[in-house]
N, C-alpha and C positions, 0 to 999 in steps of 0.2 A: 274335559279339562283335568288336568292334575292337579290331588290338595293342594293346597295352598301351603300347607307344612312341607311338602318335598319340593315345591318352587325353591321357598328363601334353604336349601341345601348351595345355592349357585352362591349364598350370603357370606359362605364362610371362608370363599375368595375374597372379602373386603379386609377380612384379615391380614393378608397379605399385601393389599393397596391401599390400606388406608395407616396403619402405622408409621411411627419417623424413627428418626435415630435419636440411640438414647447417647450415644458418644460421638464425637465426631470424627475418632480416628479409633482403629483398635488397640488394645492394651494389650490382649495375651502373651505368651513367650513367642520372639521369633524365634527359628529352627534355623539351624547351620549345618547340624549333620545329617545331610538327606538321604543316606544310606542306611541307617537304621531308621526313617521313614520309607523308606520303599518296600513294596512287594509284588510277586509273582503269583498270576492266578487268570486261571481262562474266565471266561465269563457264556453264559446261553441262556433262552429264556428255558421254564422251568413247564412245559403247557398242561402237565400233568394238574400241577395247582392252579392256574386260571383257569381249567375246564371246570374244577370243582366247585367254582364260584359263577359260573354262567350259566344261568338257571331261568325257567320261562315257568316258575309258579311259587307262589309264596314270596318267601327273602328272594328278591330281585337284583339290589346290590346296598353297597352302602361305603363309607369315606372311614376310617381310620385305623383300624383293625390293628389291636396288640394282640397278639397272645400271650398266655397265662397258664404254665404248669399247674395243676393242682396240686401235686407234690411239690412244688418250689422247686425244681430240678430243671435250671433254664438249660441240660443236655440232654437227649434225646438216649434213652438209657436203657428199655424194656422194651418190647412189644405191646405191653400193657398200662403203656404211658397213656394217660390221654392231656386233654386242655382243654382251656375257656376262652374262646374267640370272641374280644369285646367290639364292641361297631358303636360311629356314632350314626347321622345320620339316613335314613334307612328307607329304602322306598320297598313297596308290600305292595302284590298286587299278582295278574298272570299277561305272560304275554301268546299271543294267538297268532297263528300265522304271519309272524312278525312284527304283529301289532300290539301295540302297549292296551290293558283294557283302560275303559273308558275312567272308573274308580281305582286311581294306582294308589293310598294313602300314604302320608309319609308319617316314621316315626324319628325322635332325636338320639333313641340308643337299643343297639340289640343284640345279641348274643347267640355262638353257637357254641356246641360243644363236639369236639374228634377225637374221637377213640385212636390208640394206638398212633398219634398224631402222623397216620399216613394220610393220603390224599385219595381217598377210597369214598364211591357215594354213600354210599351202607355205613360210612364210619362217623359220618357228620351230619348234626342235627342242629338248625335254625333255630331260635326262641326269640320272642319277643313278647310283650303283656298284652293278655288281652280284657281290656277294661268292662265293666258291667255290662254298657251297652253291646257288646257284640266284638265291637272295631278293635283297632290297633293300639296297643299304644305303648312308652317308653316303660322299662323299667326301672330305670334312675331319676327320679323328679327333685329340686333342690327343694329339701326341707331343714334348712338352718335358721339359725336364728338372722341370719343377714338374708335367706333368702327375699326374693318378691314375687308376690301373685304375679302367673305369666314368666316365668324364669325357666330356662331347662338349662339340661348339661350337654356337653357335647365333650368327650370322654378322652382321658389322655391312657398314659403309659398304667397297668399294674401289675402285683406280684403276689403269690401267697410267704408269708410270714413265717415258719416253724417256728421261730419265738413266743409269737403273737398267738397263735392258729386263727390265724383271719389271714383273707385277701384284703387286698387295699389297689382301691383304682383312683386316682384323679378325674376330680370331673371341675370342667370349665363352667361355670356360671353365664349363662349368656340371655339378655335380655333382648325384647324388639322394643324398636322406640316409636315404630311406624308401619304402613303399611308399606312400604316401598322395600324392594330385595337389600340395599345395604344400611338401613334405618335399623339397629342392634347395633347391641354395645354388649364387652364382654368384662363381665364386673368384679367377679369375685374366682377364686377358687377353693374348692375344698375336696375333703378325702372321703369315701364312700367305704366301709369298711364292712366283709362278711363276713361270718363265722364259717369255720371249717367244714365241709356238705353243705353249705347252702347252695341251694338249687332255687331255681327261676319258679317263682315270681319277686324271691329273695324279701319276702316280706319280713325275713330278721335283717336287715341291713339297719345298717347307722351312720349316720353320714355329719363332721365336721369342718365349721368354717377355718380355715388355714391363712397365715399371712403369708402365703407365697406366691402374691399377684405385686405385680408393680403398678396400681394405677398414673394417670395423669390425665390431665384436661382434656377435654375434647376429644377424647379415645384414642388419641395420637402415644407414642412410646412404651407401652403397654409391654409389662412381661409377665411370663408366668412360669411356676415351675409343673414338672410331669408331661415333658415330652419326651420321652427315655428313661429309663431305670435299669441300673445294671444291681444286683444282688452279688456280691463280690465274696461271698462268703462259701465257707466248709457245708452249709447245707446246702446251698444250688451247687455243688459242687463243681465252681469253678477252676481254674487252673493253677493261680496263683492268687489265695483269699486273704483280704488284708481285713476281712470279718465286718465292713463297712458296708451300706445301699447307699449308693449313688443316685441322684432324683437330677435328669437336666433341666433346663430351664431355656426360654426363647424369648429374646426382646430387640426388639425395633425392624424395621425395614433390613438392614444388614443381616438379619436374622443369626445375630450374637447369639451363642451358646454358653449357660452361665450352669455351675455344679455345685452343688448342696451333700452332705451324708451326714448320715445317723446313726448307730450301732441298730440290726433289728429289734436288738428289747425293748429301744427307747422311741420306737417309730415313731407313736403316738403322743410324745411330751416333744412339743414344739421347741421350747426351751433348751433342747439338748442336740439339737441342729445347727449345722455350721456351714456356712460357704466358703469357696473358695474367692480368695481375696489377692491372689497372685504368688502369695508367698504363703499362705497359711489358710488355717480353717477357721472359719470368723462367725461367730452369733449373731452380725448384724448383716442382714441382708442389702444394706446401702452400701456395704465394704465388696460386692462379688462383681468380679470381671470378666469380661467371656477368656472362654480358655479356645473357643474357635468362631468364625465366622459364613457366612454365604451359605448358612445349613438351611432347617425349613421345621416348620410346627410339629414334624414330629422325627422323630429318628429315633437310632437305636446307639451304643455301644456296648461293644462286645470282647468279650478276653480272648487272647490265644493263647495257645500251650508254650510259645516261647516268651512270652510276658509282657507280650503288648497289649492295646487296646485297639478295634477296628471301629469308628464310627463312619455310619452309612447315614445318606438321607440326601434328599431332593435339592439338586443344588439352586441356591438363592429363592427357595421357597416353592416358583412354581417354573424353577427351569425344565426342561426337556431333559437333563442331562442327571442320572443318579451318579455321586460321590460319595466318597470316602476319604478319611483320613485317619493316617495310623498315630498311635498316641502309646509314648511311656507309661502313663499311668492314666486312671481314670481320668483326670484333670490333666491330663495332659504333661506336657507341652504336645500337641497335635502337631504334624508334619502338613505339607501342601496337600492339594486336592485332588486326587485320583482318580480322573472318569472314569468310569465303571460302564454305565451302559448309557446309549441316547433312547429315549423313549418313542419317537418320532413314528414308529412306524403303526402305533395305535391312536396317535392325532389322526384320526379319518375328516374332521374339519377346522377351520381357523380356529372356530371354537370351543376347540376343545383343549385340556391342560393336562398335564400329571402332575400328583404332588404327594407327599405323605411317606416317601421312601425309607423302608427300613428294616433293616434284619432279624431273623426270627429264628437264633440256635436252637429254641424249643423243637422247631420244627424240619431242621438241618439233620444231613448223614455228614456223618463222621468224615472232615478235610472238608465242608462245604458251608457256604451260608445261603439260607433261601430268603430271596428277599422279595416285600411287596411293594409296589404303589397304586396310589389310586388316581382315576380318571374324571374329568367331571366336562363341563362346559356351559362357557363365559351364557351362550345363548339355550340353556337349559329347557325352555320350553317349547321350541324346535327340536332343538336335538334327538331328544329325548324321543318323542314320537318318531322320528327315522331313524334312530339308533335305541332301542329300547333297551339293549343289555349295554350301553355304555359305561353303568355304574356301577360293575362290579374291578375288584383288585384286580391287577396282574401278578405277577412272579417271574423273576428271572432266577439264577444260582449261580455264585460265585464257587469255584474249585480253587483250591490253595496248592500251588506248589511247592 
């Protein structure tokens, strides 16, 4: 049998079916001028990067995957660039002649790190904790003052800081309420913050509770911020820096897209955070409207050199179908939906999904974006034994003309 921690991994598809709507029409800007939303670019998958991740020992696969210059340089800039590949959950184990082993454990979060962020086996190294006893286990556990016994995180978007010299990741709060695969609830969020060299087991981390959750009753409408972060500033050296971090945010079933910034000096003073509220930047988070719709828990935006913004991500959460849409500014006003690519051809059964779509400049050449999703399935503990490497990302890449 498979732990019982890599079962409920099938759980964090209730995310997606168990949410409503938190509006019942959307607000954002409509777009009229569809011309300066359009663009030209081939698309292929990318096999180079999905080989690097299907793997028959050790890190097996796992669902979220940002990446994280350690320099803050979200452009691909040296040969001697590397980064921090975050994961949440995680399944650990070997596979044998096709066969999953009998003890595959799961963990809720884990980490690699790739040298010269090419896609080279010798360049990337798998981490995860390993606890006193022997086994596996998370390196991000929620120890806030709002945490509870039994809580982990299952990890969103982060970035390193030059202001700060810390990284900062989002991690989700998520409780079980039961023994049954959708019995969790996701409660709280907050920020996980490192010092500059910290390396794995990251036992200098500091971790804060954040009001950037929406709750409500019955776990229904629920949003959060940190599924995206774009670093718009002179040190990631983006293309046109308005010195601003961008943190997005996902709420409801429509899977609304709401936008937050901060100056980086002030990351860490809550109080000096503002959403977008349609017209402006606003300190109250009941005032933020999405600035786009039909995205999915996680995504990315990204800048171009002629001053737009490209946001990629899994369209309506767990469509087959990866989107995009171009955008004036962080915030938008976003343009209509651009399919990009159908995932279809890595559903090997009903039950299986992709979701998690999203762009990685860190890890892009120059005119490209490489982009991942990840795969899972609805019937997890089937699957899984007749597809044992089902759990690792894909990769496709967009070429810009």
């Amino acid at each position: 049998m498979i732990n019982p921690t890599i079962i409920k991994m099938t759980s964090r598809i209730a995310i997606y079916l168990m949410v409503a709507l938190l509006w019942p029409f959307a607000c954002f800007a409509q777009v009229t001028d569809t011309a300066a939303f359009s663009m030209k670019f081939t698309v292929s998958e990318a096999p180079e990067w999905t080989a690097l991740f299907h793997r028959s020992n050790g890190w097996l696969g796992a669902d979220g995957l940002f990446s994280i210059p350690f320099d803050g340089v979200d452009v691909k800039t040296s040969a001697k660039d590397s980064a921090m590949l975050i994961f949440s959950d995680t399944m650990i184990g070997d596979i044998v002649n096709g066969k999953l082993n009998s003890d595959a454990p799961g963990v809720h979060n884990s980490i690699a790190v790739i040298k010269n962020r090419t896609p080279k086996e010798e360049n990337i190294n798998f981490a995860w904790k390993i606890k006193d006893n022997g086994k596996p286990g998370s390196f991000f556990i929620p120890n806030t003052p709002r945490a509870e016994k039994g809580d982990f995180y299952w990890l969103g978007d982060g970035f390193f800081n030059p202001e700060t010299k810390h990284t900062y990741i989002f991690g989700y709060r998520v409780h079980m309420t039961g023994s049954g695969v959708f019995d969790f609830s996701v409660t709280g969020n907050a920020l996980i913050a490192l010092p500059k060299g910290s390396r794995p087991p990251f036992t200098d981390q500091r971790q804060m509770d954040t009001p950037f959750f929406i709750p409500a009753p019955a776990g229904n409408k629920i949003g959060y911020f940190g599924a995206g972060i774009l670093a718009n500033t002179k040190a990631a050296k983006t293309p046109h820096p308005d010195g601003y971090v961008y943190v997005y945010g996902i709420q409801g079933t429509e899977k609304y897209v709401l936008a937050v910034r901060v100056l980086p000096k002030d990351f860490e003073k809550i109080a000096e955070w503002r959403f977008w509220d349609g017209k402006s930047w606003n300190a109250d988070i009941k005032t933020a409207v999405p600035v786009a719709d039909h995205a999915s828990d996680e995504l990315s935006v990204t800048p171009l050199a002629d001053g737009r913004y490209v946001m990629v991500f899994q369209m309506d959460g767990i469509g087959s179908t990866i989107g995009l849409r171009v955008g004036k500014s962080p915030a938008g006003p976003f343009g209509p939906i651009i399919k990009v690519w159908d995932c279809k051809s890595v559903l090997l059964t009903k039950g299986f999904y992709p979701y998690n779509a999203k762009a990685h400049p860190a890890l892009s050449q120059p005119g490209e974006l490489l982009i991942s999703f990840n795969v899972n399935s609805f019937d997890w503990n089937t699957d899984i034994q007749k597809y044992p490497n089902l759990y690792h990302p894909r990769f496709i890449r967009i070429k810009f003309n």
